[in-house]
C-alpha positions in Angstrom: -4.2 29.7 -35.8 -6.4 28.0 -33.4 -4.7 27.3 -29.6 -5.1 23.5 -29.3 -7.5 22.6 -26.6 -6.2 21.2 -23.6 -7.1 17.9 -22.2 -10.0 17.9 -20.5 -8.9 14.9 -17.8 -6.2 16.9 -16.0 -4.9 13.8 -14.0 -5.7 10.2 -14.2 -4.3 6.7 -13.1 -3.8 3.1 -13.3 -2.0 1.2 -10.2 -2.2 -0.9 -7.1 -2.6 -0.2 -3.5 0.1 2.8 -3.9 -1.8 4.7 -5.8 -5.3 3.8 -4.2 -4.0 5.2 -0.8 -4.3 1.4 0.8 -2.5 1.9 4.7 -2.9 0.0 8.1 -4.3 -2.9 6.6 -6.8 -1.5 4.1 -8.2 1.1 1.5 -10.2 3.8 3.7 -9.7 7.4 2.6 -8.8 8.0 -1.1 -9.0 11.5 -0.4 -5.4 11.2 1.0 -4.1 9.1 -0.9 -0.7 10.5 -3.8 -2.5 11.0 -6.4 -5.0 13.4 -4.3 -2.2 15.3 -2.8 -1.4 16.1 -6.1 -4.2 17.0 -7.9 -4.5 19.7 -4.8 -1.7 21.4 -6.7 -3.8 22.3 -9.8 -5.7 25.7 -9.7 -9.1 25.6 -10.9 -9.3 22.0 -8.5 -9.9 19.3 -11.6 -11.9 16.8 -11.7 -10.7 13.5 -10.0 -13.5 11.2 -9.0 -12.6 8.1 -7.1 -14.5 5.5 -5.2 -15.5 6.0 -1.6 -14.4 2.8 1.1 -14.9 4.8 4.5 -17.4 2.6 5.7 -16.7 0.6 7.9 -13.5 1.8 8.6 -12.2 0.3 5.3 -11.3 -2.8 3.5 -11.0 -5.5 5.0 -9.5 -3.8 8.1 -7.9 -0.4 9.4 -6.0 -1.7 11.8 -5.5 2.0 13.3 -9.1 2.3 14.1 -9.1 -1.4 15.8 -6.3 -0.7 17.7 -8.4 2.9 18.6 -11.4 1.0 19.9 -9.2 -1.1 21.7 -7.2 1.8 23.5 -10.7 3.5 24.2 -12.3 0.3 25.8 -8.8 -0.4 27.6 -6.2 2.1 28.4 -2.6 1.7 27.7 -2.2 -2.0 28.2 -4.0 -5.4 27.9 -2.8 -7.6 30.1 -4.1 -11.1 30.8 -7.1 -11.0 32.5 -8.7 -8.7 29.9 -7.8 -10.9 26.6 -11.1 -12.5 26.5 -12.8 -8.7 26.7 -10.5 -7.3 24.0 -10.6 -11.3 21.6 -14.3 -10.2 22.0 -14.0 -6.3 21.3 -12.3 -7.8 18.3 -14.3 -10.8 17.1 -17.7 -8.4 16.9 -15.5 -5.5 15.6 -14.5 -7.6 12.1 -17.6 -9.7 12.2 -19.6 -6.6 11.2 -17.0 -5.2 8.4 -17.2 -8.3 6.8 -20.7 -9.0 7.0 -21.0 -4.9 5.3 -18.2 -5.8 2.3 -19.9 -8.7 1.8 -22.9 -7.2 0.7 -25.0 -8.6 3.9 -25.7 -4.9 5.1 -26.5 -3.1 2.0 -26.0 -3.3 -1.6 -22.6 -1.9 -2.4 -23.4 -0.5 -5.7 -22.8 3.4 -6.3 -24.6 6.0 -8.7 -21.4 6.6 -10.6 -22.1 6.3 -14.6 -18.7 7.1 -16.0 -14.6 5.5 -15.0 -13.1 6.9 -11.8 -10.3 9.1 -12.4 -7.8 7.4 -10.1 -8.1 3.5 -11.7 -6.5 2.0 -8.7 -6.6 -1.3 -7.1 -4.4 -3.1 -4.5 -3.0 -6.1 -4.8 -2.9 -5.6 -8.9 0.5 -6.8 -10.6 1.5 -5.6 -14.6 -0.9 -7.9 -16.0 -4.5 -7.9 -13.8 -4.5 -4.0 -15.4 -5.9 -5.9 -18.9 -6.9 -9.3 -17.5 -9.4 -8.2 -14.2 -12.8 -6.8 -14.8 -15.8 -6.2 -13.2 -17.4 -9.5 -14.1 -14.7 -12.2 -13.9 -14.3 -10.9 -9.9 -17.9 -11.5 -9.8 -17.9 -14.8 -11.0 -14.7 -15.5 -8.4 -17.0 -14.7 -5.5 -20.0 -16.6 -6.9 -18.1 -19.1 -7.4 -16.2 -19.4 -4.4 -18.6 -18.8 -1.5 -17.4 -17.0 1.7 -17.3 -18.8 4.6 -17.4 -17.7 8.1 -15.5 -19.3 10.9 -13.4 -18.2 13.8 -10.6 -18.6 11.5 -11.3 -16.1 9.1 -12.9 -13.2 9.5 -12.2 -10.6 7.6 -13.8 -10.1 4.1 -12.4 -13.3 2.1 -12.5 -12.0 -1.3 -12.1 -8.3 -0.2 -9.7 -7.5 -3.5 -12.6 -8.6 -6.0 -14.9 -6.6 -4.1 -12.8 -3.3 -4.1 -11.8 -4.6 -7.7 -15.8 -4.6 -8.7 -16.5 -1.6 -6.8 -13.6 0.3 -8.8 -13.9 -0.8 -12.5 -17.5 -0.6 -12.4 -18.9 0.9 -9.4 -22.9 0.6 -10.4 -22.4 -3.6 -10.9 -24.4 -3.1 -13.9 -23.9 -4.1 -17.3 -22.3 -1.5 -19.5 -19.2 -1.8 -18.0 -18.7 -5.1 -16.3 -16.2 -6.6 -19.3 -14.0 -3.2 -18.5 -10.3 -3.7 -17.2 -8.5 -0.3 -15.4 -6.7 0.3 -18.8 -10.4 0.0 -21.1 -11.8 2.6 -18.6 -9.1 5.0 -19.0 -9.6 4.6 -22.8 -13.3 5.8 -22.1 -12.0 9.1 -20.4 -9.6 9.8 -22.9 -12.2 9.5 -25.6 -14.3 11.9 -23.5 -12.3 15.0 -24.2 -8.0 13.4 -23.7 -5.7 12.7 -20.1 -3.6 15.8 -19.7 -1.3 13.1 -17.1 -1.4 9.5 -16.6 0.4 7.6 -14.2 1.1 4.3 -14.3 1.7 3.1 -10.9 2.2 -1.0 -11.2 5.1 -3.7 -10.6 5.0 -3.1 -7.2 3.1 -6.9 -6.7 5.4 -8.7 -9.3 8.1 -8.6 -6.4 6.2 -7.7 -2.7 4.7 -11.8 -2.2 8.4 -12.7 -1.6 8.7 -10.4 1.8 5.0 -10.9 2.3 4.6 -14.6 2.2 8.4 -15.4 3.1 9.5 -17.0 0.3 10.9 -16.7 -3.2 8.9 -18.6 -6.0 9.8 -17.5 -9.1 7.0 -17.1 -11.9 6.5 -19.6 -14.7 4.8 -18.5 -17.8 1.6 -20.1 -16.6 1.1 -17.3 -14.2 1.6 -14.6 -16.8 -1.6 -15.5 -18.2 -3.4 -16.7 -15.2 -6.6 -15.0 -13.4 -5.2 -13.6 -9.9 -6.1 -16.1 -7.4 -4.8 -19.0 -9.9 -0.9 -18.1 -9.6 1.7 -19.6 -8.2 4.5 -17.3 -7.6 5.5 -14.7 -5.0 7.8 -12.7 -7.4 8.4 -12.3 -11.1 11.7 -13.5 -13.2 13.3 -10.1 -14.8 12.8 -11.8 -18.6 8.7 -12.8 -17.5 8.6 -9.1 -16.6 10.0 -7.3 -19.1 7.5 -9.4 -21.5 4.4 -7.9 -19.1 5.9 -5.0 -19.0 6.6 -3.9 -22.5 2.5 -5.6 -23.0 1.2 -2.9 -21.0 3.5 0.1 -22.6 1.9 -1.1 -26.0 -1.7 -0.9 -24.1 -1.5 2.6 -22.6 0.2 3.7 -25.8 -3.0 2.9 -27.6 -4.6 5.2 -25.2 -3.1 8.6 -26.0 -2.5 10.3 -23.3 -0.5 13.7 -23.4 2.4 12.4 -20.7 2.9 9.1 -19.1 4.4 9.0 -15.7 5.7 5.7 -14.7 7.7 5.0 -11.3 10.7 2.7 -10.1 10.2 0.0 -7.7 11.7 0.2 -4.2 13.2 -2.4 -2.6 10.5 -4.7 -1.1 13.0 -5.7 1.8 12.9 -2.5 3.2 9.5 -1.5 4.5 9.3 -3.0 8.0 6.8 -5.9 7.1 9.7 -8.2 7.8 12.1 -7.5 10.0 16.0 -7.8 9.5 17.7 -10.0 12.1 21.2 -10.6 13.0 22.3 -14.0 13.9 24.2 -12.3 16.8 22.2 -9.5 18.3 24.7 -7.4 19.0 26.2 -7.6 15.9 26.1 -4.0 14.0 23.4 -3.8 11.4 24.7 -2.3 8.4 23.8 -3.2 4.8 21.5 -6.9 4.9 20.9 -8.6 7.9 21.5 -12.3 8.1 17.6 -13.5 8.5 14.2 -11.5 7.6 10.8 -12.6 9.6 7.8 -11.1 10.6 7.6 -7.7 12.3 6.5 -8.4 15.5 9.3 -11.3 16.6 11.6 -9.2 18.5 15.6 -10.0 17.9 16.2 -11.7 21.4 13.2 -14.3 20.4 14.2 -15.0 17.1 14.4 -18.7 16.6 15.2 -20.1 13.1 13.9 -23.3 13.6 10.4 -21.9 14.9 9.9 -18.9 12.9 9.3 -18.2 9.5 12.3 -15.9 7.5 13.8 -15.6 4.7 18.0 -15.8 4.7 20.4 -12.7 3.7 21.5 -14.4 0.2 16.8 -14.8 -0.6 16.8 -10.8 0.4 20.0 -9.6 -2.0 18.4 -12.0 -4.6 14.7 -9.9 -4.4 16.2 -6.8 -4.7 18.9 -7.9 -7.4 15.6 -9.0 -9.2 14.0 -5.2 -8.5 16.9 -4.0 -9.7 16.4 -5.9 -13.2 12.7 -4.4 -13.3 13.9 -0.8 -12.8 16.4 -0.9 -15.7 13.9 -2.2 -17.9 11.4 0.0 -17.0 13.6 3.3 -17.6 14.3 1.6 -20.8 10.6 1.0 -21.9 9.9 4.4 -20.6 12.3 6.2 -22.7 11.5 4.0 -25.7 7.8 5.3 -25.7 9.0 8.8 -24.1 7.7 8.4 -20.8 8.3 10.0 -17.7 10.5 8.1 -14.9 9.7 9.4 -11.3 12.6 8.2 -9.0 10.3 6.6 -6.0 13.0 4.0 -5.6 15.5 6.2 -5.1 14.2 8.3 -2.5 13.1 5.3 -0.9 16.3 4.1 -0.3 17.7 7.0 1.0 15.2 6.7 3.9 16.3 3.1 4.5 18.5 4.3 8.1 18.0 1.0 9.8 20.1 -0.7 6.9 21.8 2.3 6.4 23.0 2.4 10.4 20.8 5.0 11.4 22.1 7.3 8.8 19.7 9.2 6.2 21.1 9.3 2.5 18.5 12.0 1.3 16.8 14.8 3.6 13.5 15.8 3.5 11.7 18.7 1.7 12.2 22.1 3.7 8.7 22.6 3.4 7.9 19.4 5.1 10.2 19.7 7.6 8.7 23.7 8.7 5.0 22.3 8.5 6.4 19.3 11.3 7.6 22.2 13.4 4.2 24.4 13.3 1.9 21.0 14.0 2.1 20.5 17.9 1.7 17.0 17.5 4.5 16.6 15.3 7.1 19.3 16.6 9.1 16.9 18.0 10.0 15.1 15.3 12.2 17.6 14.1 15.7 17.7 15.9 17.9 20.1 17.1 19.4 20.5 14.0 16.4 21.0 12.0 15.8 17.8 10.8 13.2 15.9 10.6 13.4 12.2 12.8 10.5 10.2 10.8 12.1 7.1 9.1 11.3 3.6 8.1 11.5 1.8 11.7 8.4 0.5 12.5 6.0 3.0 14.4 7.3 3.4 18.0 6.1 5.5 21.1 7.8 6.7 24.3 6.1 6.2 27.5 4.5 10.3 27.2 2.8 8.8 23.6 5.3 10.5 21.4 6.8 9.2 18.2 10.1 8.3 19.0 10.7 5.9 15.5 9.2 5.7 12.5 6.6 7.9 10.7 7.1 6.7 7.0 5.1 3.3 7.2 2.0 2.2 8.7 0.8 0.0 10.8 1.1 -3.3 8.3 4.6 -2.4 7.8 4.1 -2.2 4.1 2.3 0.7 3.0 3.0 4.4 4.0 1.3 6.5 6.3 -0.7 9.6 5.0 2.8 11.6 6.0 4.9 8.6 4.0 2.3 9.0 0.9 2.7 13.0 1.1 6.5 12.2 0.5 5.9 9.7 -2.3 3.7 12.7 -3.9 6.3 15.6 -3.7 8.9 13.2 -5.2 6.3 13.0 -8.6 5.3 16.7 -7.9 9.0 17.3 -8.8 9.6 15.2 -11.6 6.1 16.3 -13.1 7.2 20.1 -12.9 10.6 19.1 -14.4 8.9 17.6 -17.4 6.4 20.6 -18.2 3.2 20.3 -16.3 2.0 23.5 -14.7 0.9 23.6 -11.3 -0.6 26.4 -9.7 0.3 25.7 -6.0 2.6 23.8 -3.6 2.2 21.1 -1.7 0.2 21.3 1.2 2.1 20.1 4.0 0.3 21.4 6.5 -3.0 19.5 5.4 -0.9 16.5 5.0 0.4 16.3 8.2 -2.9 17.7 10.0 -4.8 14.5 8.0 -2.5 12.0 9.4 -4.0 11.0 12.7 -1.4 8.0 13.4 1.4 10.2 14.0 -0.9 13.2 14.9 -2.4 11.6 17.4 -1.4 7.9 17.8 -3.4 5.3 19.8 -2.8 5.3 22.9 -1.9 1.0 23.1 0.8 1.6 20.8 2.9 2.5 23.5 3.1 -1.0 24.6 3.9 -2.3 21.0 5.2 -5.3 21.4 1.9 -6.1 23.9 -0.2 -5.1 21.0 1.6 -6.8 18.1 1.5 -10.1 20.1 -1.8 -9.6 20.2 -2.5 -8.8 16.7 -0.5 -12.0 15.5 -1.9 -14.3 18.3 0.2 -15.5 20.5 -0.2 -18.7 22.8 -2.7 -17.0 25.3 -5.2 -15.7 22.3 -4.8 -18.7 20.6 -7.7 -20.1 23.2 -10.4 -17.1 22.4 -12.2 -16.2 19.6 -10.2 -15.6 17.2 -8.9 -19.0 15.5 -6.2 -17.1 13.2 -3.7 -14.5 13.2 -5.3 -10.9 12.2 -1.8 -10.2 10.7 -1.7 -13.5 8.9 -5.0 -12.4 7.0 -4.1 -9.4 6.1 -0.8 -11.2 4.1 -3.3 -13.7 2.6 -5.1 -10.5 1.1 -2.2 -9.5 0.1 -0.6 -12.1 -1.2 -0.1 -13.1 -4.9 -2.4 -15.8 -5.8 -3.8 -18.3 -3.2 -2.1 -18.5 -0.2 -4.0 -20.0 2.3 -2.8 -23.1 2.5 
């Protein structure tokens, strides 16, 4: 008898900003991104092309290597007399990234002739995995012309470049009807996916935390083009429909194991921030109001800031909590693999938890903190490591004294939080029979993570810096017309948001 062959794709994947490695803002380095961690685990090193956004920093914006520049030109602190320097510093900073995504440096296209392993977009939901290609982005930017104005300056439609630039990188012809789902088809017709991960649903439920709201879907929107829908997060019965759409897709595309994760909660990266209607009342379990990360407790003001109430947040996860059973019961229906993400995530959550950590981290992790100077002190007396889901905070000698798990947009992880997310699926993955040949590699994780390795120096006057990053009164006179944060949530928002 003849040994079947094996697949010749060792690792492939279809998901959103997750899975693309999108942090600080934007999608720089793929290279350390999950996915990537954990193709450094197979031995021969397969295969795994994926598109290349370091120029520039990124899209639309690294707000790590602004905040960098910023910290070079200025020291530890901008105070008044140098916001017109640094709204300057700033202005020319984005005005040259989005004139490069926006093709007015060079033409974008790349030499690669066949689909990118890792299939990954941010900002996709369930359904743009079969409804986006290559030329209805196109026509989107065609037909809506960017504009350039001290009110928006980062790349407007930087999710149809990226979108273009990943489903068919040479913006040519042979592959500009292709969705992420028909170009997996093509790899697995050239020779079979050994492991496909499915990495979507995150966006059905994050425009509630990002925009503020709750606007359930109608079933207009499950058919809609991206920038055409409505809602900000999906009804459990609209997702289930999408859901169980896609599992009859990748089905169709025959790959040996399917690896499919659960959704955390959105209302517990620190994008929005949990406040109680009495500050010192303990925070255990929801807080009574969620708004933006950078209003500090003492200035909330309900009837000047934007939240969304305790009963809104148990309501979005409720609704996550819908999508999770019915994606372990799609998953065992087509014999699937579940990887537990929301779980572990949860366990990190110690600011609702009261400072407490339901689930430790990986030994390994933990011993490759203590031999990294720059991260030795994030492991305690006791031998454990202190990173958690706080946003990013430094003492006054520029060491991490919170967070660690998140970066700088308060939504996605840093390189250290993605390195996490990849040991949870490098455990379910050897549980269900795939055969790596080496560990994880902690020690390049955390040596590739220059935020917590060696955090700009401005971030140790945080709140300084995030007043300045979301424009308050003072910048409001310079240059720039509209909140960096606020377009950074229009990008990635669901559908339009901008008005």
């Amino acid at each position: 008898m003849f040994r079947k062959k094996d697949p010749k794709h060792k690792l492939v994947v279809i998901g959103d900003s997750l899975s693309q490695g999108f942090n600080n803002g934007g999608i720089y380095r793929t290279d350390i991104n999950f996915p990537s961690f954990i193709a450094r685990c197979f031995e021969p090193s397969p295969q795994f092309d994926q598109p290349n956004f370091t120029a520039q920093a990124g899209i639309p914006i690294n707000l790590e290597v602004l905040i960098r520049g910023l910290s070079e030109e200025f020291g530890s602190e901008i105070d008044w007399r140098e916001y017109l320097p640094a709204a300057n510093h700033t202005f020319r900073t984005l005005k040259r990234i989005k004139k490069y995504w926006e093709g007015g440096m060079k033409n974008l296209k790349v030499n690669q002739i066949t689909p990118y392993h890792n299939q990954a977009i941010w900002g996709f939901a369930i359904n743009d995995s079969w409804i986006v290609n290559e030329r209805k982005s196109r026509e989107y930017i065609q037909n809506n012309k960017e504009s350039f104005s001290v009110f928006g300056v980062l790349p407007e439609h930087a999710k149809y470049t990226t979108s273009r630039l990943v489903l068919n990188p040479t913006l040519g012809n042979d592959y500009q009807e292709n969705s992420q789902i028909d170009n997996a088809k093509i790899l697995q017709e050239d020779g079979g996916i050994e492991n496909l991960i499915v990495c979507l649903g995150h966006n059905n439920a994050l425009g509630s935390v990002v925009n503020l709201n709750l606007t359930w879907s109608e079933p207009e929107d499950m058919k809609a083009f991206t920038p055409n829908r409505k809602h900000s997060i999906y009804r459990p019965e609209h997702f289930e429909m999408e859901y169980r759409e896609l599992a009859e897709r990748i089905s169709k595309i025959g790959a040996k194991r399917v690896f499919v994760p659960t959704i955390p909660y959105p209302t517990i990266p620190p994008v929005i921030r949990g406040v109680n209607s009495s500050v010192s009342k303990k925070a255990l379990g929801y807080f009574d109001y969620y708004t933006r990360f950078w209003i500090w407790d003492e200035d909330f003001d309900p009837d000047k800031h934007p939240f969304i109430t305790k009963d809104e947040a148990i309501q979005i996860d409720m609704a996550v909590d819908e999508f999770n059973d019915i994606i372990k019961r799609v998953a065992k229906e087509y014999d699937w693999f579940v990887v537990p993400v929301a779980r572990n995530v949860a366990g990190m959550a110690n600011r609702r938890l009261g400072g407490e950590l339901l689930r430790g981290y990986p030994k390994e992790f933990v011993n490759a903190l203590k031999r990294n100077p720059a991260t030795a002190h994030l492991v305690n007396n006791k031998d454990e490591a202190t990173v958690n889901t706080e946003f990013l905070r430094l003492n006054k000698d520029k060491k991490i004294i919170k967070g660690g798990i998140f970066s700088l947009d308060g939504l996605h992880p840093t390189t250290i939080g993605y390195g996490l997310m990849a040991n949870v699926y490098y455990v379910s993955m050897v549980q269900t029979g795939v055969k790596f040949q080496k560990k994880m590699d902690w020690d390049h994780i955390i040596a590739e993570d220059s935020l917590i390795t060696n955090p700009p120096v401005l971030l140790k006057e945080l709140r300084s810096v995030l007043g300045y990053l979301a424009l308050g009164n003072q910048e409001r006179f310079f240059k720039i017309g509209k909140s960096i944060f606020t377009q950074v949530f229009e990008h990635l928002s669901t559908g339009d948001q901008k008005n």
